[in-house]
N, C-alpha and C positions, 0 to 999 in steps of 0.2 A: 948274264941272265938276271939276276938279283938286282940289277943297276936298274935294267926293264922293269919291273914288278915293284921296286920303289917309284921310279917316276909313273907306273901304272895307278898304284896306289895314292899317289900327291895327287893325277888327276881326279879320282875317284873320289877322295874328300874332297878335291875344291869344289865341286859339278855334287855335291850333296849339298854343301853349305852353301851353295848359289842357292839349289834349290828349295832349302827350309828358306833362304832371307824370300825368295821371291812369293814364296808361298805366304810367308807372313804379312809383305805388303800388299798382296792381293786381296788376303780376309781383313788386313785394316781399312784398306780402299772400297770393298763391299758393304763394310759395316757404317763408314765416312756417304756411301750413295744411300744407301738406306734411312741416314739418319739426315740424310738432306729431301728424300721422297716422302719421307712423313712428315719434316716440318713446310714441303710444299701443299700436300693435302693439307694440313693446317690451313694455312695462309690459304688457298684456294675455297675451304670454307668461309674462313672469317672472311675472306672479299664477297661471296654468294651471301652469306649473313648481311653485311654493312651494305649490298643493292638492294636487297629485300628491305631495308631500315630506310634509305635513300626515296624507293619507289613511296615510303607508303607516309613518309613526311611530304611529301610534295603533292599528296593530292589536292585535286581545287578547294575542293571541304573543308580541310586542315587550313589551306593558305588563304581562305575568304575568314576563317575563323581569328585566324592568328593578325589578320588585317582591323578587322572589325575590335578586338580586344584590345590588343598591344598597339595598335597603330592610330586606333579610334577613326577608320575608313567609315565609309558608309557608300550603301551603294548607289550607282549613281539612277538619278531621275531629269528628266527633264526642265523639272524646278529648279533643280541647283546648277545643272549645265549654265557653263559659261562658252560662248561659241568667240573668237576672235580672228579679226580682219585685219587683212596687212592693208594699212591706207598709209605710212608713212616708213620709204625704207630704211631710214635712219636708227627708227624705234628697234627694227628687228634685225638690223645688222644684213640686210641683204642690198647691195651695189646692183645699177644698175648700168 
């Protein structure tokens, strides 16, 4: 009988100490998803942030601005069109 009640008792600690180990990897795996959900919402804002930056650099306003300044563009008129005719294929690399 005593022989039972030891090997009862060996199970009884083993099946506790499973269950604090698996207990403790469970709340460090909770804490490890956690701290991967927050730094998603991060990144999920900062990419909503840099589209909202994206959208508002590229409008025609900005980009006729930044042509006109930086590029020294100018817009076009009829005066300064140059219109060009294929009359020699050689000149434009098209075979016939």
């Amino acid at each position: 009988m005593t022989r039972l009640n030891v090997v009862l008792l060996l199970a009884v600690l083993a099946s506790a100490l499973y269950l604090v180990r698996t207990q403790y990897e469970s709340r460090r795996l909770f804490v490890e998803l956690e701290k991967a959900t927050t730094k998603t919402r991060l990144l999920e804002a900062e990419n909503e942030r840099l589209q909202v930056e994206k959208r508002a650099q590229a409008t025609p306003l900005r980009v006729e601005k930044l042509a006109k300044d930086q590029l020294q563009m100018r817009t076009v008129t009829p005066a300064i069109t140059q219109y060009v005719s294929q009359k020699d294929s050689a000149v434009t690399g098209v075979t016939k």
